[in-house]
C-alpha positions as CSV (number, residue, x, y, z in Angstrom):
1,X,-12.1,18.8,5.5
2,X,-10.4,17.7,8.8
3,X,-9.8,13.9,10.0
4,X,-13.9,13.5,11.1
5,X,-14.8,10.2,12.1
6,X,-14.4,8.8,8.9
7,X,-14.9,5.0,8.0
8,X,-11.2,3.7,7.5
9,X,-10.5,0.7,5.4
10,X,-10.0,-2.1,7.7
11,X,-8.1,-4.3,5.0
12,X,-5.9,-1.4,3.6
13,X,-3.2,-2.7,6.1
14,X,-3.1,-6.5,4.5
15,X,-3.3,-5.2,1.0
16,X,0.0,-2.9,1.2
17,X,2.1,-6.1,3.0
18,X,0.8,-8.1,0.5
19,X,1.7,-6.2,-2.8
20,X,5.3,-5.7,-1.4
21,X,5.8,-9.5,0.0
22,X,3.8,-10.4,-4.0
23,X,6.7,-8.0,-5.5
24,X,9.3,-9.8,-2.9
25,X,10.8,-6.5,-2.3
26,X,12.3,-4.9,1.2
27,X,10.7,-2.0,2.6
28,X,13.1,0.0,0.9
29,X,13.3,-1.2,-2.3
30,X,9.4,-0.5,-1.7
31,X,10.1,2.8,-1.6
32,X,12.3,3.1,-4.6
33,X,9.8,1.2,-6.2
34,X,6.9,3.5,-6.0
35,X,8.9,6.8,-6.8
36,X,7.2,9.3,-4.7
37,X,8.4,12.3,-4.2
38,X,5.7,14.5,-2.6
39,X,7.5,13.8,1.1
40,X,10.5,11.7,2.0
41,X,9.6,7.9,2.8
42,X,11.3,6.0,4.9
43,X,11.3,2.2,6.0
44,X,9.4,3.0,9.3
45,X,6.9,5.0,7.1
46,X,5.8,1.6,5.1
47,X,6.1,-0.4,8.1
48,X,3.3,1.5,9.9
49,X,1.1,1.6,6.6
50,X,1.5,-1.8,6.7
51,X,0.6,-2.3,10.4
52,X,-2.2,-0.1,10.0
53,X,-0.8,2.2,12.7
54,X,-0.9,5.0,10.0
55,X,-2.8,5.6,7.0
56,X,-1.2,7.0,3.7
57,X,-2.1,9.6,2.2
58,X,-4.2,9.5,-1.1
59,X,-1.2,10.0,-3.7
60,X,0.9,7.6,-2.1
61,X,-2.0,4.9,-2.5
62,X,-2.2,6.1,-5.9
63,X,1.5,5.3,-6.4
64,X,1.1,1.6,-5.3
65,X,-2.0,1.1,-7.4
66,X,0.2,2.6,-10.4
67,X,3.0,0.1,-9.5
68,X,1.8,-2.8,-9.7
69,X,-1.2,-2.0,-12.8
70,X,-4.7,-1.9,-10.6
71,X,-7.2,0.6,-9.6
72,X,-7.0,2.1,-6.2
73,X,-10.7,0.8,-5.3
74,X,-8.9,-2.3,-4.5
75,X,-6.7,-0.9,-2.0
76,X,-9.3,1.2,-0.4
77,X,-12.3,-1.2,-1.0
78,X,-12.8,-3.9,1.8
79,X,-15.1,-5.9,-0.6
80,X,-12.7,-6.1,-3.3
81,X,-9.7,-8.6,-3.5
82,X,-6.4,-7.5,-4.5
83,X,-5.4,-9.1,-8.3
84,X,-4.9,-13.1,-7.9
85,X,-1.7,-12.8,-9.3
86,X,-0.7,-10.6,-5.7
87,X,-1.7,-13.3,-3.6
88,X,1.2,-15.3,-4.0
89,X,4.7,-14.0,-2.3
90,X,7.9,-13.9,-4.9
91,X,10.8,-15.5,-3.8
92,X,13.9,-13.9,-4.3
């Protein structure tokens, strides 16, 4: 079980940025948001998800498909589109 050359989801990155700019939330509030408690999160944490400089771990990605109501083959699935209704950035 080590990190092999595994195939990475290339659009993981985009996805996360855009369900927090669709919620119009801060990194922080982000965080609130998905209530994980497994490890501390902090703002630099999302901020590298969302860069793809980092990739989270499973139960987190299983906390922001549980947030915002969709499966978590649309986060890690490059052939599937996030929900149409997370494509458009709320205002606040």
């Amino acid at each position: 079980m080590g990190r092999g050359n595994r195939v990475r989801p290339a659009r993981l990155a985009a996805k996360l940025r855009q369900i927090r700019a669709s919620l119009g939330l801060t990194q922080e509030q982000m965080i609130e948001r998905l209530e994980y408690k497994a490890s501390p999160l902090h703002p630099q944490n999302i901020s590298g998800f969302e860069r793809g400089e980092r990739e989270p771990p499973l139960p987190l990605l299983l906390a922001y498909a549980r947030t915002i109501g969709i499966s978590t083959d649309l986060l890690i699935d490059d052939k599937l589109e996030l929900p149409s209704k997370l494509l458009k950035p709320r205002h606040k």
